[in-house]
VOVEX-69457 format. One line per field, with one value per residue (C-alpha): y, z, x; residue in one letter; residue number from 1. Coordinates in Angstrom, 2 decimals. Layout:
% VOVEX-69457
yy c(Y, ...) .
zz c(Z, ...) .
xx c(X, ...) .
residu c(A, ...) .
num c(NUM, ...) .
END
This chain:
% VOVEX-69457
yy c(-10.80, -8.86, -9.88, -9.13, -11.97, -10.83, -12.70, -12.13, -15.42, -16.71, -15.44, -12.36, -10.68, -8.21, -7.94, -9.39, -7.71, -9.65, -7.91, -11.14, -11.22, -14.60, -15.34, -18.82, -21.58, -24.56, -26.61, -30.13, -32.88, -30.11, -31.16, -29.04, -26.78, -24.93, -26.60, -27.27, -27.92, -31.47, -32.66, -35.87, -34.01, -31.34, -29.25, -27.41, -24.39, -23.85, -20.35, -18.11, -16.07, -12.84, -11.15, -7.30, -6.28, -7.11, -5.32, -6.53, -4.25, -5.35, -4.88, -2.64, -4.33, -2.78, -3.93, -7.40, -7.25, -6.38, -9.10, -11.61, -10.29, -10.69, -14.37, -15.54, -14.08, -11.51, -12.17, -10.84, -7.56, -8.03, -10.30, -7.97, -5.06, -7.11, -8.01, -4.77, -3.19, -6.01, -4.98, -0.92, -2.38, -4.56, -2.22, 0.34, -2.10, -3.15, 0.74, 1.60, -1.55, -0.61, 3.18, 2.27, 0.39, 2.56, 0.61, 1.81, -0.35, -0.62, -2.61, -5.04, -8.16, -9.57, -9.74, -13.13, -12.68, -15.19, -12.89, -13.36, -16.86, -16.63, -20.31, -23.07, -26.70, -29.49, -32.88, -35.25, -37.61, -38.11, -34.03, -31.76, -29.17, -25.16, -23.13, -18.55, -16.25, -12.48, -9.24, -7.86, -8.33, -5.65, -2.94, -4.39, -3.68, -0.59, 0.85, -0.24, -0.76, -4.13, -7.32, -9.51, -13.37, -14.50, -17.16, -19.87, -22.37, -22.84, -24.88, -27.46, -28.10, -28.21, -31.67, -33.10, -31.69, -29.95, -26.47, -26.71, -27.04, -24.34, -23.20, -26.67, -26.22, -22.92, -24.16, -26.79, -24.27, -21.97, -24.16, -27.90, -28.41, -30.83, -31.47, -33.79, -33.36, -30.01, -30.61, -26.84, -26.10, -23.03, -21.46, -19.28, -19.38, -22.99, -25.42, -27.09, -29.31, -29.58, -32.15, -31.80, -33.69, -33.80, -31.72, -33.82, -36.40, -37.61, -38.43, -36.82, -33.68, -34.90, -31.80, -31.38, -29.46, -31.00, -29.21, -25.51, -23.20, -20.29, -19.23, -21.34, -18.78, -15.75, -16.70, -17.32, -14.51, -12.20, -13.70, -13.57, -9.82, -8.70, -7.59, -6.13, -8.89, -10.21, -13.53, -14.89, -12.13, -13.78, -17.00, -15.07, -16.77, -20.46, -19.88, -19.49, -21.79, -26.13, -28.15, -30.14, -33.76, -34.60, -31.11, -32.36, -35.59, -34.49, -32.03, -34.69, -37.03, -34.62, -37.09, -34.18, -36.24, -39.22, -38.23, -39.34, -36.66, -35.08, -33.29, -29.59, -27.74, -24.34, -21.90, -23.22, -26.39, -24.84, -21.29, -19.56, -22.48, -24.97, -22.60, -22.16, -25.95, -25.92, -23.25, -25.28, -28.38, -26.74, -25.32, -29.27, -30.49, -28.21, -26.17, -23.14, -20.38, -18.36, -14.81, -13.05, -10.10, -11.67, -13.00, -14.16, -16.38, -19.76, -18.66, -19.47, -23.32, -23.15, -21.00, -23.49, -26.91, -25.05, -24.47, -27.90, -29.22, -27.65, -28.99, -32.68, -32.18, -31.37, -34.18, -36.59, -35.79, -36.18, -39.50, -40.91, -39.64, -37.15, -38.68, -42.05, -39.69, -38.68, -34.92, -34.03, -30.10, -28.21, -25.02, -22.78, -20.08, -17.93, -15.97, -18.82, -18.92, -16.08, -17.67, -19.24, -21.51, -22.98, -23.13, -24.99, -27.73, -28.22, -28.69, -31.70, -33.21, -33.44, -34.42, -35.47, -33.78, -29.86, -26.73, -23.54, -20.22, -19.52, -16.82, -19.88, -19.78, -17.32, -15.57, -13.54, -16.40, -14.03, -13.54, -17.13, -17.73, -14.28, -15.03, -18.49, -16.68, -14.42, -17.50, -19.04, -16.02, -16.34, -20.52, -19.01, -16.83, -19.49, -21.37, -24.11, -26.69, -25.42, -27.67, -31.50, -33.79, -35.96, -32.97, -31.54, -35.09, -33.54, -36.07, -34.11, -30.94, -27.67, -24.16, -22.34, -18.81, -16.40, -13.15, -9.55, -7.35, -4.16, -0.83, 0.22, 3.46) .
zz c(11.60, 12.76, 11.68, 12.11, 12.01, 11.84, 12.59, 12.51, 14.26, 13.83, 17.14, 15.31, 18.52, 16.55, 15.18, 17.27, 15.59, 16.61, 16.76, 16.42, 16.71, 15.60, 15.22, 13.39, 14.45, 12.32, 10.91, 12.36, 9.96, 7.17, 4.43, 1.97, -0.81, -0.77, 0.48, -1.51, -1.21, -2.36, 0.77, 2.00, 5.87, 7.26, 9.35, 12.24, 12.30, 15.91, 16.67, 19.31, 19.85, 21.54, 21.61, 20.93, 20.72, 20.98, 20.09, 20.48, 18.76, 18.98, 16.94, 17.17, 17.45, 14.32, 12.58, 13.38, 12.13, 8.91, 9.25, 10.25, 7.71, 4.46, 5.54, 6.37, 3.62, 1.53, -2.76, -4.19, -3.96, 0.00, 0.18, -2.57, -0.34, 3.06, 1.08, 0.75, 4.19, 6.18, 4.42, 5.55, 9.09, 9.04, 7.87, 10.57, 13.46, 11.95, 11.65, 15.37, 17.00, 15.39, 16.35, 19.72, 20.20, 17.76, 15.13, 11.36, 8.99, 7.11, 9.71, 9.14, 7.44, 5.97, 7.70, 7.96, 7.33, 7.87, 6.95, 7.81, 6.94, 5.57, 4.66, 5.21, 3.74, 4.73, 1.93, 2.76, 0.00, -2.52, -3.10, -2.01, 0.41, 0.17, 2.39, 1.74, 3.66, 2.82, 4.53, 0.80, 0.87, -1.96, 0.40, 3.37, 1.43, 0.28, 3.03, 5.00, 2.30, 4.24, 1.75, 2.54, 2.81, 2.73, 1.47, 3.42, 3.41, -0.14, -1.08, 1.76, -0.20, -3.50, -2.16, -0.30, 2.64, 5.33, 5.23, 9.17, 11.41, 10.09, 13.84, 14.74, 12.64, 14.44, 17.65, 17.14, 16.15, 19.23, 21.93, 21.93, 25.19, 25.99, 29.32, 27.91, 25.56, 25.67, 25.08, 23.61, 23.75, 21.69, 22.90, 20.05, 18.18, 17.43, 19.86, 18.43, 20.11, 19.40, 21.45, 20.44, 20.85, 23.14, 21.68, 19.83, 19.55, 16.40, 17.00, 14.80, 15.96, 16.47, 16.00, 14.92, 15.39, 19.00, 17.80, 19.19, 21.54, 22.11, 19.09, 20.63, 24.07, 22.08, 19.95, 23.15, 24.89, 21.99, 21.83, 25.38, 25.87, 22.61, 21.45, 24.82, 25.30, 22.53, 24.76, 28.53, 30.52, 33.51, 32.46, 34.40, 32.47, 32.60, 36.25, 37.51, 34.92, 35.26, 32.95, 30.55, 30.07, 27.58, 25.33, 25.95, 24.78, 21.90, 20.96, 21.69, 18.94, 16.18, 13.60, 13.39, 16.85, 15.30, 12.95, 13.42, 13.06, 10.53, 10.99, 11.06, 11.73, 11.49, 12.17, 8.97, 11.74, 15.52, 14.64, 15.50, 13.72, 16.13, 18.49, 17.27, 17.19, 21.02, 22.09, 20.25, 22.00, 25.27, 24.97, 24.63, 27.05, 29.53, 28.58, 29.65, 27.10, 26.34, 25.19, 23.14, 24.95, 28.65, 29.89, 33.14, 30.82, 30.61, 28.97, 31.47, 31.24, 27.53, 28.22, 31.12, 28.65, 25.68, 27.99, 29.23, 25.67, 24.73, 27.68, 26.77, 22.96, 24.43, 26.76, 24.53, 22.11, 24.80, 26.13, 22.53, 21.01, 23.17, 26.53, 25.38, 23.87, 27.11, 28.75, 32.48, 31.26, 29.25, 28.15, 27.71, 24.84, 23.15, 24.12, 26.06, 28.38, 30.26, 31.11, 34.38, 33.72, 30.87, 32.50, 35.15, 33.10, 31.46, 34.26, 35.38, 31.91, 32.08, 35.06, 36.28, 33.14, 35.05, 33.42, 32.98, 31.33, 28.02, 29.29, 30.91, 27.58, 27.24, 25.17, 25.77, 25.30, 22.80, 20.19, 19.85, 16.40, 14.83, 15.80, 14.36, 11.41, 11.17, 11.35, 8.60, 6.67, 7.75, 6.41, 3.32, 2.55, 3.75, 1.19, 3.94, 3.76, 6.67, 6.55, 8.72, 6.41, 9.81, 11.26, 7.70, 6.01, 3.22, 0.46, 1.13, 2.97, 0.80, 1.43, 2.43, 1.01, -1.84, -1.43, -2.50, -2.10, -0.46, -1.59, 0.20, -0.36) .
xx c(-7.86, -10.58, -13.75, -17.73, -20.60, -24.27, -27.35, -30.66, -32.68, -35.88, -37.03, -37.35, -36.05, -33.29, -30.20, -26.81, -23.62, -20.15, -16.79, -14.19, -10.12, -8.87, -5.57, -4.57, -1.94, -1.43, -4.30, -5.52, -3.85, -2.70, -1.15, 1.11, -0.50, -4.16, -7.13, -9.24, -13.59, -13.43, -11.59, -12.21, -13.18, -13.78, -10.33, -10.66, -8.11, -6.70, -7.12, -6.79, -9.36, -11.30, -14.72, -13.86, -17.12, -20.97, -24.61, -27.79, -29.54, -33.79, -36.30, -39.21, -42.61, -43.33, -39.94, -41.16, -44.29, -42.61, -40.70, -43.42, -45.84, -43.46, -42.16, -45.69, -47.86, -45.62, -45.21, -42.29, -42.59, -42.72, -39.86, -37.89, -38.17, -38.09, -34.42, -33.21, -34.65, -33.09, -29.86, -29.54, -30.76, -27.97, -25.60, -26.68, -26.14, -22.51, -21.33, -23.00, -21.17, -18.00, -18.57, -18.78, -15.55, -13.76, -12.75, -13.10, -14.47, -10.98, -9.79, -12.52, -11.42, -14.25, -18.19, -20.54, -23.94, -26.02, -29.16, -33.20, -34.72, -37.90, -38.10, -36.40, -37.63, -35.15, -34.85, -37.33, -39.56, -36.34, -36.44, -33.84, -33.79, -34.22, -33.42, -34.17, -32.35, -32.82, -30.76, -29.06, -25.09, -24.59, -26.19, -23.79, -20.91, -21.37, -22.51, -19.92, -17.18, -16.38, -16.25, -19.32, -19.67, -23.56, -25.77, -24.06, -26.33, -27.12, -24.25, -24.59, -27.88, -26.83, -25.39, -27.83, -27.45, -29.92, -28.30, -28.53, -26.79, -23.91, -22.77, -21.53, -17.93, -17.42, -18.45, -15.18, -13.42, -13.74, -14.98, -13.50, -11.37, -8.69, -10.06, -13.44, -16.28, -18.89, -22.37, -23.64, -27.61, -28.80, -32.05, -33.05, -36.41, -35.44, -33.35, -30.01, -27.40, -23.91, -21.70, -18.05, -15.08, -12.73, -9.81, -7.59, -10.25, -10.89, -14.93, -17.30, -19.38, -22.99, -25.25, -28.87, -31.82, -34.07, -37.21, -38.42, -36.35, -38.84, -40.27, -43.76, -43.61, -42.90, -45.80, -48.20, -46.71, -47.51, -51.24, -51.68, -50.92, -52.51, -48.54, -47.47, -44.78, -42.66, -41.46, -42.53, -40.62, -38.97, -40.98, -43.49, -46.49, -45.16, -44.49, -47.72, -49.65, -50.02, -48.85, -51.42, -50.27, -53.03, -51.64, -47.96, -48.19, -49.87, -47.11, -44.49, -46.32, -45.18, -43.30, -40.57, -39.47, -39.64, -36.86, -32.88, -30.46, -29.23, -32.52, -33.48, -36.65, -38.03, -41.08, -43.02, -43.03, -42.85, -44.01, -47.28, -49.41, -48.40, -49.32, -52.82, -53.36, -51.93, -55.00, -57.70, -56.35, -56.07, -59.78, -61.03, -59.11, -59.66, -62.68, -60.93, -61.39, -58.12, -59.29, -57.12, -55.19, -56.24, -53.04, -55.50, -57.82, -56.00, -52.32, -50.44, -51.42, -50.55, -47.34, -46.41, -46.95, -45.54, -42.50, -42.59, -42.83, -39.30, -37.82, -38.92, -38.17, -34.53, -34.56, -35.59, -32.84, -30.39, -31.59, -32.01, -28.35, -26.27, -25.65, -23.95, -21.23, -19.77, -19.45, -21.05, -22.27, -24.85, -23.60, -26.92, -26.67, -29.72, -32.40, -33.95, -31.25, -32.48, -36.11, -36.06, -39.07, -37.20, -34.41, -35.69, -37.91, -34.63, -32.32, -35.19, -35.30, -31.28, -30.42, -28.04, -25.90, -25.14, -26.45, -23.66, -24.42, -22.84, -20.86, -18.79, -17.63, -16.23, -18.71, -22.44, -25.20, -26.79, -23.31, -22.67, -24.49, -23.51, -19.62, -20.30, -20.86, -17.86, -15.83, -17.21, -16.70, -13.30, -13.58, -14.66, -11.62, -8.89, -11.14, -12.16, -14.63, -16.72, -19.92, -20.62, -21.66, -22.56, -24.24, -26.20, -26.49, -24.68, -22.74, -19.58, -17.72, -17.73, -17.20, -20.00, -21.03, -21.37, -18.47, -19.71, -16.28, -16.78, -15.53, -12.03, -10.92) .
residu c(X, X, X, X, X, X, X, X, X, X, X, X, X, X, X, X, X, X, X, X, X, X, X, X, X, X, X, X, X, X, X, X, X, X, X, X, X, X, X, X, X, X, X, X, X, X, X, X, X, X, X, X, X, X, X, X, X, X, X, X, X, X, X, X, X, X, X, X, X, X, X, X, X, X, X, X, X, X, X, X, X, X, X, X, X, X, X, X, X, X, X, X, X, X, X, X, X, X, X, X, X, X, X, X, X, X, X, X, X, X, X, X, X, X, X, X, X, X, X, X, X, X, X, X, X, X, X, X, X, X, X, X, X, X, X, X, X, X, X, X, X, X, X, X, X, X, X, X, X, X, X, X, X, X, X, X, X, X, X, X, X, X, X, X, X, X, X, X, X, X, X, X, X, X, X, X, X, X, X, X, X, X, X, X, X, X, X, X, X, X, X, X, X, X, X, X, X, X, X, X, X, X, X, X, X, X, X, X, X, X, X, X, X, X, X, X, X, X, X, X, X, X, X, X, X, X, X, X, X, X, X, X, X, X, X, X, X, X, X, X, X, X, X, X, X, X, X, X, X, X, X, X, X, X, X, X, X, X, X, X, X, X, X, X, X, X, X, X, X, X, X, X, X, X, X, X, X, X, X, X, X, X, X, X, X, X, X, X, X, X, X, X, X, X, X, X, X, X, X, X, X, X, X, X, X, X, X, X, X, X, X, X, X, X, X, X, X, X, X, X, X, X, X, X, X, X, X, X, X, X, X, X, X, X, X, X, X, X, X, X, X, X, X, X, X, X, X, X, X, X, X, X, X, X, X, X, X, X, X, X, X, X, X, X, X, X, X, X, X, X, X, X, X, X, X, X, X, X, X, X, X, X, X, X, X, X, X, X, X, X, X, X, X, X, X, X, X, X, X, X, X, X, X, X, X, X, X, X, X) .
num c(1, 2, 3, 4, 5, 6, 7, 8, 9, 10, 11, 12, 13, 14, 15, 16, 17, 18, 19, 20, 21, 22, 23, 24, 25, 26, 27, 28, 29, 30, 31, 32, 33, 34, 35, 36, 37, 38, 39, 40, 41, 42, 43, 44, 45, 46, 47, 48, 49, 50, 51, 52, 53, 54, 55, 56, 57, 58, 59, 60, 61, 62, 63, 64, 65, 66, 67, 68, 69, 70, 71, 72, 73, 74, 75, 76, 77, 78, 79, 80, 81, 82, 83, 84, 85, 86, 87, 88, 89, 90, 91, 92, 93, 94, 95, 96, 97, 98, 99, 100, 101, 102, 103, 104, 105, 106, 107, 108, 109, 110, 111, 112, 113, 114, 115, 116, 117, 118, 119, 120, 121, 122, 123, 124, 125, 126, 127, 128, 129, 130, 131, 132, 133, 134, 135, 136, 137, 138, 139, 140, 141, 142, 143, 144, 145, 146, 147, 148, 149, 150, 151, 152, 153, 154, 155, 156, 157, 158, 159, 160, 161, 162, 163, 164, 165, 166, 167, 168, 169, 170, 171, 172, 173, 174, 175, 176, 177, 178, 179, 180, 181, 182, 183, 184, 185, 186, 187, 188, 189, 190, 191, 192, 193, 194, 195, 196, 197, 198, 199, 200, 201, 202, 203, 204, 205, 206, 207, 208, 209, 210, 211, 212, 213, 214, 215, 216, 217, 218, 219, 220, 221, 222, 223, 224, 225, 226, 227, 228, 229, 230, 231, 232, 233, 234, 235, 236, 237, 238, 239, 240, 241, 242, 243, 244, 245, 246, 247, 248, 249, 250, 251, 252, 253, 254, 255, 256, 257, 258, 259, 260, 261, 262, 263, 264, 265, 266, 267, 268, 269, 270, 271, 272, 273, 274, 275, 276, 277, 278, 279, 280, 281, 282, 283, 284, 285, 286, 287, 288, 289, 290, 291, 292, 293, 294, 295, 296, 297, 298, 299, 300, 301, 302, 303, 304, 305, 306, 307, 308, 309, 310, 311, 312, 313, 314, 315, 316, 317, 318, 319, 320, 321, 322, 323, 324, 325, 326, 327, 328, 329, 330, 331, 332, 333, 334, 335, 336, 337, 338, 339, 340, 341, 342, 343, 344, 345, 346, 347, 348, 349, 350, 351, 352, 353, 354, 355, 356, 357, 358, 359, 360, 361, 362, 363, 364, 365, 366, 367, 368, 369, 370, 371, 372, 373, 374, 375, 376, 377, 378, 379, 380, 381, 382, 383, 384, 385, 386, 387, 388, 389, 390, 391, 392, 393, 394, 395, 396, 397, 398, 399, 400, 401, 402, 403, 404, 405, 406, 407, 408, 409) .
END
């Protein structure tokens, strides 16, 4: 099957478009007949599987203002129009990928949207979760006549669950190896961990959000260069700034840290509020003032202990739950990848565990959540149960996502 995922992240950095072959070999402990959503766990198909194509296609500062200025202070005639924009923009990038590698959207089996989150609210208190992702399937489909899967998250909430992390089934799907477990660190506006079996291993996936990934350095970024930079270039800013341990540890005290997994996060947490709090602290701890637009005037302190804060968040998470699982690598995926500085603070925090690029892989850093995606659109129409109860805290495995056909001619 050939099959597209789309994702949209909440770095607000654009739209990544997957191209995805995937051809199926006999399920992990099938049994005879359909399955079915009430099974007692989770199966992980064994596929083979390629990357046929990839676009990254970015957003426009002004696109992400739009973006930014519905999900933060829009009413519903914002988000209703935000719904149907994000859905032509979506569209667009899914027709130009498959332009460029030549493939007509007939041959398309199905495409995974995983859409824009706006808002996401995990259970806490004795209430449920909600979780709103926008990015309208009805325009996706006709505009590319491709049947849609979207709206994945909402059923892992409807029992109990976090919504989050989704990626983690795919991730076994695609990337368990027989030769020892893989520890998998996403990057993207938030950070997420998945640490997966060896293959044929019956251990559970652990998985769970660690806190930010760079949506706190975009913000700062964008502050510091009044809009010029949408995210620390090179880690240019963190490099040349010092790191404030009286800011840090008052970061690190967020009760979102003091949480066990299944947890999940968003910006409404580590967004540009956080970041606001982080200046005002850094001004009365330092007494340097940080002028808006004036990249000289103190942000690269803030950018340097912002950076420094994800890298402990990460570590943390590791030293608390992921290294007594076993595995000697960190596979880095997202946008955060690519920023040295990070990288860096990282590799300190996790040593001795060994840092390796996504692409090691077998797939770009940046396409990992969107094919994650088109395989659970792919769950959805082999009608399996495609969420972790371990990994979302849900009561039990479902399939995930609502289907809009498309119009074949």
């Amino acid at each position: 099957m050939k099959l597209l995922g789309i994702m949209s992240g909440t770095s607000l950095d654009g739209i990544d478009v997957v191209l995805l072959e995937v051809e199926e070999f006999p399920v992990e402990g099938a049994s005879s007949g359909e399955p079915t959503a009430d099974l007692p766990s989770p199966r992980f198909p064994s596929v083979a599987w390629r990357v046929s194509g990839f676009l990254s296609r970015p957003y426009s500062g002004s696109e992400r203002n739009v973006i930014r200025e519905a999900t933060e202070s829009g009413g519903p005639k914002e988000l209703a129009l935000l719904h149907t924009w994000l859905g032509e923009r979506f569209s667009e990038a899914a027709l130009e990928l498959l332009g460029t590698v030549g493939e007509s959207p007939q041959s398309i089996t199905v495409i995974g949207s995983h859409g824009q989150t706006v808002w996401h609210e995990p259970p806490g208190g004795g209430e449920r979760g909600s979780s709103l992702q926008l990015g309208c399937p009805a325009t996706l489909a006709e505009r590319t006549g491709i049947d849609v899967v979207s709206d994945f998250r909402s059923r892992d909430l409807a029992v109990a669950g976090h919504g989050a992390p989704l990626v983690p089934w795919a991730d076994a799907v695609l990337f368990r190896h027989p030769s020892g477990p893989r520890i998998l660190q996403n990057l993207g506006g938030m950070g997420n961990v998945t640490w997966l079996p060896r293959l044929g291993d019956p251990a559970p996936v652990l998985a769970f959000d660690t806190g930010p990934g760079v949506a706190l350095l975009d913000a700062a970024a964008e502050l510091a260069t009044g809009g010029d930079w949408r995210y620390d270039v090179d880690g240019a800013l963190a490099s040349r700034g010092e790191v404030s341990e009286a800011v840090l540890s008052r970061l690190m005290a967020h009760p979102f840290f003091q949480e066990a997994p299944p947890r999940s996060t968003g910006r409404e947490v580590f967004g540009r509020g956080m970041v606001e709090m982080a200046v005002a602290w850094m001004r009365a701890e330092t007494e340097v003032e940080l002028k808006p637009a004036d990249p000289e005037s103190g942000w690269p302190d803030l950018v340097a202990t912002l950076t420094a804060f994800t890298a402990r968040s990460v570590g943390d998470a590791y030293r608390e739950w992921v290294v007594r699982r076993g595995g000697e690598e960190v596979f880095l995926l997202g946008g955060g990848a690519r920023n040295p500085a990070l990288r860096n603070a990282l590799a300190e925090e996790l040593d001795p565990l060994r840092l390796s690029p996504g692409e090691e892989l077998g797939i770009d850093p940046d396409a990992r959540e969107a094919a994650a995606f088109a395989v659970l659109a792919w769950a959805h129409l082999k009608k399996l149960p495609a969420n972790l109860p371990e990994a979302t805290g849900s009561s039990a495995p479902r399939i995930l996502g609502s289907f809009t056909p498309g119009v074949r001619p």
